[in-house]
N, C-alpha and C positions, 0 to 999 in steps of 0.2 A: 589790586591796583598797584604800578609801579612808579618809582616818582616821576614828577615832571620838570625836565630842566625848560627853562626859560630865558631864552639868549634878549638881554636887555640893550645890548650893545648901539645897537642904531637907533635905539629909544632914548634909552637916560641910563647915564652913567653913575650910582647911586653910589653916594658917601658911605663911609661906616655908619657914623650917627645918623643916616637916616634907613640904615640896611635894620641898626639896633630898633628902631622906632618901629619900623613896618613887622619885626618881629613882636614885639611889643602890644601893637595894636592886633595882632593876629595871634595870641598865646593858642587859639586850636590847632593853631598846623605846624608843621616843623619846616623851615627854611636850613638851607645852606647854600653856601653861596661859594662856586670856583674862583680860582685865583685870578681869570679874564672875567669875573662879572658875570658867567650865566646863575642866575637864581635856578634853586634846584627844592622845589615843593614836595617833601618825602609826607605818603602818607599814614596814620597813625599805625602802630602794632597792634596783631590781634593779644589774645587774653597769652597764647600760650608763650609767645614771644615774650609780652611785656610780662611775664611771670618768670622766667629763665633770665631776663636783663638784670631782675630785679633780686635775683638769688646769686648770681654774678659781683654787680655791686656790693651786696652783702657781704659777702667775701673777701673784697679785697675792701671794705669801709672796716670790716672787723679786724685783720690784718694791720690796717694804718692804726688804729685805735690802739693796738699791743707797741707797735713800735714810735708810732708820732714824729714819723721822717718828712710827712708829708701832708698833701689835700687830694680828699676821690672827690671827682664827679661823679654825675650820674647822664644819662643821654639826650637830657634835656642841658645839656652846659653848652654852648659855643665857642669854641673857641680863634681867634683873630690869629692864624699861623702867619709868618714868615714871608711865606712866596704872596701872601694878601689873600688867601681862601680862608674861607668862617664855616667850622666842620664840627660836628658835633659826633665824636665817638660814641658810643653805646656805656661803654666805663672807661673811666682815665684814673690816672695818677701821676698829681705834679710835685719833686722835691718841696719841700716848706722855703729854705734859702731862697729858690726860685721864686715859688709865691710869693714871701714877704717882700720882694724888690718890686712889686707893681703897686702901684696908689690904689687908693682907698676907689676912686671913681674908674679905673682899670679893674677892679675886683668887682665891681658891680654894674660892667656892664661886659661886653665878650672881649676876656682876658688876652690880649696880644700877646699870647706867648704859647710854643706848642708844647704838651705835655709828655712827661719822661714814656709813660708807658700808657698804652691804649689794649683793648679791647673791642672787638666789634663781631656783634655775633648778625649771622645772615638769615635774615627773615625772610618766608615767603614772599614776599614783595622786592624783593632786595635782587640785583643784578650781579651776580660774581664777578664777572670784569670787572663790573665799576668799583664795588668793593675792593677789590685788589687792586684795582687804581689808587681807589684812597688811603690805602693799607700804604704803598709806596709813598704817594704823598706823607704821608705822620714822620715815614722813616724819612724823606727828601727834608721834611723842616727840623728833625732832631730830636723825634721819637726812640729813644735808646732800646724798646722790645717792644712790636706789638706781636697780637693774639687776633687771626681771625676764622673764630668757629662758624663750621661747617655743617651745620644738623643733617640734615638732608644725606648727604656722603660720609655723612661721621667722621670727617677730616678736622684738621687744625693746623692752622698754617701758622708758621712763626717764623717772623718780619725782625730782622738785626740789621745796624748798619753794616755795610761794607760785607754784607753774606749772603750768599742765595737765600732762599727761601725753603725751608725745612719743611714738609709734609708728613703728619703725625697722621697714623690710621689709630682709630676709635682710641685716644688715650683716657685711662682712668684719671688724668692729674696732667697737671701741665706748669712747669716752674715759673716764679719770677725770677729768676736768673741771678747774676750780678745787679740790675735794674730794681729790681725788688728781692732784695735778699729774703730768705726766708716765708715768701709767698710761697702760697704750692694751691692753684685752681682748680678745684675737684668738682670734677665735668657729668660725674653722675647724673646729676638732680641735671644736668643739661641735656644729654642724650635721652 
C-alpha cells in the first residue's frame, strides 16, 4: 500500500493544534502533512523495514550519546519545518543549542524547527520521487546533510545545501560530514 495524500483544501483548512490533535487521536497511523495542507496517510512499515530504521537510529542515538552535541529522533517524531509542512524523517538529528531555544510545550508537541541532519531510508511502500521531493524539502528549510537509502538499487544519495546531489553505489559506510563530525553509517546490517 502506498500512502495517501488527501487534498483538504476546499474542505477545511486545519490548524497546527488541531493537525496535533487528529494525530493524537489516531497514534495507529502516520500523518504528514505538505506545506499547502494536503494530509498525506503513510502506511505502517513491514518487519524488515521497521528493523533496518531501528538499527539506523541506533547508530546515530549511540553516536550522540559519545558526544552530547545534540537530540536523535526516531520516525515517529513530527516535525513543524519552515515552509509550514509536519514531516516526519525516518532518523533525525537536531544541535542541543537549537533544541534548548524551544519551550517546554514546542518540545512536546511537533517541534517547529527543521532538523540539522535527516535520514530516510525507502521502504517498499515508499515512492522515489516523492521521497526525493522530501529529501530537497529537509534541504529547502535547513537541513545541513541528509541521507536517502536506497535498498532496492543499493544506492545512497546524499542531499548538501547549495550541491547537486551525490549518488553512492552499494557503500559500506557513509559519513556525517562536517554536520555530524565523527558519525560514520555502517550500511551493512542495511543492505
Amino acid at each position: 500500500m502506498n500512502a495517501l495524500t488527501v487534498n483538504l483544501e476546499s474542505v477545511i483548512e486545519m490548524t497546527d493544534e488541531q493537525f496535533f490533535k487528529l494525530c493524537q487521536k489516531n497514534r495507529e497511523l502516520r500523518f504528514e502533512r505538505t506545506a499547502n495542507g494536503d494530509l498525506i496517510i503513510m502506511p505502517p512499515t513491514g518487519g524488515e523495514t521497521g528493523n533496518r530504521n531501528a538499527g539506523i537510529t541506533a547508530q546515530l542515538w549511540i553516536w550522540n550519546e559519545q558526544n552530547k552535541q545534540g537530540i536523535v529522533f526516531d520516525s515517529s517524531t513530527c516535525f513543524k519545518l519552515p515552509n509550514g509542512a509536519d514531516r516526519s524523517p525516518d532518523a533525525s538529528w537536531l544541535k542541543l543549542e537549537r533544541w534548548d531555544v524551544l519551550t517546554d510545550d514546542e518540545k512536546q508537541k511537533f517541534p517547529p524547527i527543521c532538523p540539522d541532519f535527516v535520514i530516510e531510508l525507502l521502504s517498499p511502500s515508499d515512492s522515489l520521487k516523492t521521497t526525493q521531493e522530501k529529501m530537497k524539502e529537509y534541504i529547502d528549510n535547513g537541513v545541513g546533510l541528509g541521507i536517502l537509502i536506497n535498498r532496492k538499487s543499493r544506492q545512497v544519495e546524499i542531499y548538501r545545501p547549495g550541491k547537486e546531489i551525490e549518488v553512492l553505489e552499494s557503500p559500506a559506510t557513509v559519513s556525517g560530514e562536517d554536520v555530524l563530525k565523527g558519525f560514520v553509517l555502517n550500511l551493512g546490517m542495511i543492505w
